[in-house]
C-alpha positions as CSV (number, residue, x, y, z in Angstrom):
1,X,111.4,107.5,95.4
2,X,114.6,105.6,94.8
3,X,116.2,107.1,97.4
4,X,114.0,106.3,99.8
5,X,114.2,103.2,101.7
6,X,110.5,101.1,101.4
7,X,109.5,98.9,104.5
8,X,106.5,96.3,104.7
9,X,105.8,96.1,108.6
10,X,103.2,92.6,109.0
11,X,100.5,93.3,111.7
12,X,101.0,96.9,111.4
13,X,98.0,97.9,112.9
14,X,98.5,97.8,116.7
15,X,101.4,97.0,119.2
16,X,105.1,96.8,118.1
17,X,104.1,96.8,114.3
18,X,102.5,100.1,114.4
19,X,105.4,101.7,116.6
20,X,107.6,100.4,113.9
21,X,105.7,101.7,111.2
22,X,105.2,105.3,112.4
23,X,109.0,105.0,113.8
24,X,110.2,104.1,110.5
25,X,108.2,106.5,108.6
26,X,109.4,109.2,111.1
27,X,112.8,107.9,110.1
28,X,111.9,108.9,106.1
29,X,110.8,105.2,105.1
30,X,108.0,104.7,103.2
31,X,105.7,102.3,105.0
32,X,104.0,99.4,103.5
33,X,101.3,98.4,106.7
34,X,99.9,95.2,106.2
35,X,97.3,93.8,108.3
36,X,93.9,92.0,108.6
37,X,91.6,94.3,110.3
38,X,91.6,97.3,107.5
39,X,90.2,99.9,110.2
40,X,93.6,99.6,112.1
41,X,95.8,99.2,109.4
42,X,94.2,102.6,107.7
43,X,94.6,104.5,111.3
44,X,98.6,103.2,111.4
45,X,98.8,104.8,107.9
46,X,96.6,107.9,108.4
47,X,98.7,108.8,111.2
48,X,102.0,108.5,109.2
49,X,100.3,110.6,106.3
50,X,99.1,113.5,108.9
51,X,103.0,113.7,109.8
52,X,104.6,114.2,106.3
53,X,104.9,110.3,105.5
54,X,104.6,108.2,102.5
55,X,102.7,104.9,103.3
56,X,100.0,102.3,102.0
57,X,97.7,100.0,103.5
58,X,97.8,96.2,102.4
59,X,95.1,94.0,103.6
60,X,95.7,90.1,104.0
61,X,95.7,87.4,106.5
62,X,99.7,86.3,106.6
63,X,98.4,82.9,106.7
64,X,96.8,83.1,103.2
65,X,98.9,82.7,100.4
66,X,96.0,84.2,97.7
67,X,95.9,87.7,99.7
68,X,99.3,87.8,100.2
69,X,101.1,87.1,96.9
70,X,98.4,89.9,96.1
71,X,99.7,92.6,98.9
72,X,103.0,91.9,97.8
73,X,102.3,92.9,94.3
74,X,100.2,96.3,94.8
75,X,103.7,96.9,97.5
76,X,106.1,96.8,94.4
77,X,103.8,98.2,91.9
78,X,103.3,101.0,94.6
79,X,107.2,101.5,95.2
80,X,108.8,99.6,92.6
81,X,111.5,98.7,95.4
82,X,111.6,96.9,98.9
83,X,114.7,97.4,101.2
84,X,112.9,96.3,104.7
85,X,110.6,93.5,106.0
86,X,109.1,93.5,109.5
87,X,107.8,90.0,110.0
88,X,106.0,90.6,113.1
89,X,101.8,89.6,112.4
90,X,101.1,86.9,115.2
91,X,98.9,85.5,117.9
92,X,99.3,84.3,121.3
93,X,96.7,81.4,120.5
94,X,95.2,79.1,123.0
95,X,97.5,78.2,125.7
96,X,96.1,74.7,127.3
97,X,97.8,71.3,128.7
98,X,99.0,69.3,126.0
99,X,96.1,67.0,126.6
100,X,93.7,69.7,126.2
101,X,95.1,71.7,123.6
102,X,93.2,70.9,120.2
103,X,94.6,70.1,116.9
104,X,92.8,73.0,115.5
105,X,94.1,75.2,118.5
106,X,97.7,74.0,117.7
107,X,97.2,74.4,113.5
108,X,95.9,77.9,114.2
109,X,98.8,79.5,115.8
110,X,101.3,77.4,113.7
111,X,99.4,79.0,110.6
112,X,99.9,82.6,112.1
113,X,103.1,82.7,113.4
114,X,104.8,80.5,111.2
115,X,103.0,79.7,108.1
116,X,102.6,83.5,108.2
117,X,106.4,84.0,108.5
118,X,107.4,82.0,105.7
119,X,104.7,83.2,103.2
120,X,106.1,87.0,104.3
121,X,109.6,85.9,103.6
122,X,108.7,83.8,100.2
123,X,107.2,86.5,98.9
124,X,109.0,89.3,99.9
125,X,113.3,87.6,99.2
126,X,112.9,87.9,95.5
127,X,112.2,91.7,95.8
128,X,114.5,92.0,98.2
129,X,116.8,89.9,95.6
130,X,115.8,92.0,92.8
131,X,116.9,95.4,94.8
132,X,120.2,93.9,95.9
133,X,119.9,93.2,99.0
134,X,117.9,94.3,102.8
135,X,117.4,93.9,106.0
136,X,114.8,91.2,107.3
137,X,113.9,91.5,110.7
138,X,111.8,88.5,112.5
139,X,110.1,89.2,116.1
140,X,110.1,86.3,117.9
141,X,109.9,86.3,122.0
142,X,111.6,85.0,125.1
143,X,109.2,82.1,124.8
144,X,110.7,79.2,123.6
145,X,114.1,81.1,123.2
146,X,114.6,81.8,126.3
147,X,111.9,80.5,129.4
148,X,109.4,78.0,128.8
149,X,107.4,78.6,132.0
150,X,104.3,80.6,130.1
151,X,101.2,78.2,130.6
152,X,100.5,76.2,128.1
153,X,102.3,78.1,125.8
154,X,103.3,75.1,123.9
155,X,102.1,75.5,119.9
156,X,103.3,79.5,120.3
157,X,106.5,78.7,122.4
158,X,107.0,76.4,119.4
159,X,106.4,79.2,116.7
160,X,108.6,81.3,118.7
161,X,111.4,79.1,118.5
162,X,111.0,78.1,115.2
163,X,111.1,81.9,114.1
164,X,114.7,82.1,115.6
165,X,115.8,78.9,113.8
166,X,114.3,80.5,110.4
167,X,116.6,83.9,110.7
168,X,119.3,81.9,111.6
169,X,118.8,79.3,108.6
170,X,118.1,82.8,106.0
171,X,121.2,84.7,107.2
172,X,123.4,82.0,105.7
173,X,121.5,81.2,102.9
174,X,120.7,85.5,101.8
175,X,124.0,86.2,102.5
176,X,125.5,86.2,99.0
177,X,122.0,88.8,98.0
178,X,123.4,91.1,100.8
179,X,120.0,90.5,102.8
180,X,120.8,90.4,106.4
181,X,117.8,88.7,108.8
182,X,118.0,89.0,112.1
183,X,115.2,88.1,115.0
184,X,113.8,90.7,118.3
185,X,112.8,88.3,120.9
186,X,110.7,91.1,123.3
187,X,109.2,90.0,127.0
188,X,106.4,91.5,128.6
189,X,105.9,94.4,126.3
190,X,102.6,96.4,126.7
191,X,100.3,95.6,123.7
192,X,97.2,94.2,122.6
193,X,98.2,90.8,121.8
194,X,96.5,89.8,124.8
195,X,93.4,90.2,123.0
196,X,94.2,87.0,121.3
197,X,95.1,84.8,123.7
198,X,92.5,82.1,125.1
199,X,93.8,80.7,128.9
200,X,93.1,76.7,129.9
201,X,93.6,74.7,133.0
202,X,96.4,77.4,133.8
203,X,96.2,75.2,137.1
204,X,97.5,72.2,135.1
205,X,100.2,73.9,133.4
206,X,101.6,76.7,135.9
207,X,104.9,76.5,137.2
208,X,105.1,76.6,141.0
209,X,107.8,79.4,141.7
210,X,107.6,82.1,143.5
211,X,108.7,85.1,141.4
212,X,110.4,88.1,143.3
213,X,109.3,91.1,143.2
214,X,108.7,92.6,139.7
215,X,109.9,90.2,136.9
216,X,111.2,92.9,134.7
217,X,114.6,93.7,136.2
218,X,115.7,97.1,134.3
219,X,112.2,98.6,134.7
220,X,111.6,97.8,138.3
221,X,108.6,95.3,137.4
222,X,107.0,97.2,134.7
223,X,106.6,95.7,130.8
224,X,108.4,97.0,128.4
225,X,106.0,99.4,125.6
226,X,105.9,98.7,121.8
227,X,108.5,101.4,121.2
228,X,111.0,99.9,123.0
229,X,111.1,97.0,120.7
230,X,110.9,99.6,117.7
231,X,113.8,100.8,118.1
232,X,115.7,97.6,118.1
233,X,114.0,96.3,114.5
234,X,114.8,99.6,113.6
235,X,118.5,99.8,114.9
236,X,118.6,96.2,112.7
237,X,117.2,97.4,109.7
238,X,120.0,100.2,109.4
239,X,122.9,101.2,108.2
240,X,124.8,100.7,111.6
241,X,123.6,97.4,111.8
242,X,125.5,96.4,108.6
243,X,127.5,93.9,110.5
244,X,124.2,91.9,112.3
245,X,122.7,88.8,111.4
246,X,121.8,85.7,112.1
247,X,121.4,86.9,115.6
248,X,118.1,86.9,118.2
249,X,118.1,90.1,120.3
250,X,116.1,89.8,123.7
251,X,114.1,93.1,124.3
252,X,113.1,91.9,127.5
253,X,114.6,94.4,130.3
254,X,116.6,90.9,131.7
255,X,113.0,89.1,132.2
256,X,114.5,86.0,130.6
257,X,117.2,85.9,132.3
258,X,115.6,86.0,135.9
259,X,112.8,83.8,134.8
């Protein structure tokens, strides 16, 4: 086991945390999948298990500090080691006008995407620490880091943002523990955080330009998929990528740029 490098991948059961936790595994890392709905978490580590791989299932909300000091501790008592963290659990939230959007609304994605991001990092930086040293990877998105014309995107364009200010902050101050953190800002990317996103007075908030055709430059129009961004967090997380941090990497085909 101690020469195997241990990952815990947040929101690991769909979308870009399951490509990266069955990309990793295929990669000889032992996954540690957490997520909050324990039927998807248990399929992303089933299907790493059916291939060879060594993974666990750790249930929490990222936004609850009880449930996750307690996944963090049946992770080491598991592995005894951590070398890789995946902070990548998040919602899209409500996206309203600013006059509409609800405090609630607003605390809700805050306490997700960035409450969440923090308690992962608190929790996991002295195991990271006490191994001497890793790779933290933070995904982030071209919202707020790059365009600001998503609809009412205001509380998770602020997350977002605030996710690329964290690595930037942590790559200074985890320096000195050899911990390298580094941020994947993806664009349109074919998942299921759709799911979680709840639309207002789009009317209000649109931006009236006229896109040309297909907003995804590389690609012809088409999103990106999950793996794409996989590969990134796990070009990041590597060896190669000894060199890299502090730094936000758009996996966005050129979206941001034309947009």
């Amino acid at each position: 086991m101690h020469g195997t490098k241990v990952a815990l991948i947040t929101g690991a059961g769909s979308g870009i945390g399951k490509a990266t936790a069955l990309l990793l595994a295929r990669q000889g890392v032992s996954v540690a999948a957490l997520g909050h709905t324990p039927k998807e978490t248990n399929a992303t580590v089933d299907a790493i298990k059916a291939k060879g791989g060594h993974a666990v299932a750790l249930n929490a909300d990222v936004s609850n500090e009880h449930e996750m000091r307690v996944a963090t501790e049946m992770l080491f008592r598991e592995f005894q080691k951590l070398d890789i963290v995946v902070a990548n659990a998040g919602i899209n939230g409500v996206w309203a006008p600013i006059d509409d959007l609800m405090p609630e609304e607003f605390d809700k994605t805050v306490a997700v995407n960035l409450r969440g991001t923090y308690l992962t990092l608190h929790l996991t930086v002295p195991l990271l620490k006490q191994c001497g040293g890793g790779s933290i990877i933070i995904v982030s998105s071209i919202n707020g880091t790059r365009t600001f014309t998503t609809p009412g995107a205001t509380a998770y364009s602020a997350t977002k943002a605030a996710q690329v200010a964290i690595a930037q902050q942590l790559s200074l101050e985890l320096a000195r523990h050899h911990i390298r953190v580094n941020a994947v800002c993806p664009g349109a990317i074919e998942t299921r955080i759709d799911d979680s996103t709840d639309l207002r007075g789009e009317e209000e908030t649109a931006i009236p330009v006229e896109w040309p055709e297909g907003e995804v430059p590389i690609t012809g129009g088409r999103p990106g998929c999950a793996e794409d961004v996989a590969e990134v967090i796990a070009f990041l997380a590597s060896e190669p990528a000894r060199h890299v941090t502090g730094i936000p990497v758009w996996v966005d085909g050129g979206q941001g740029l034309l947009r």
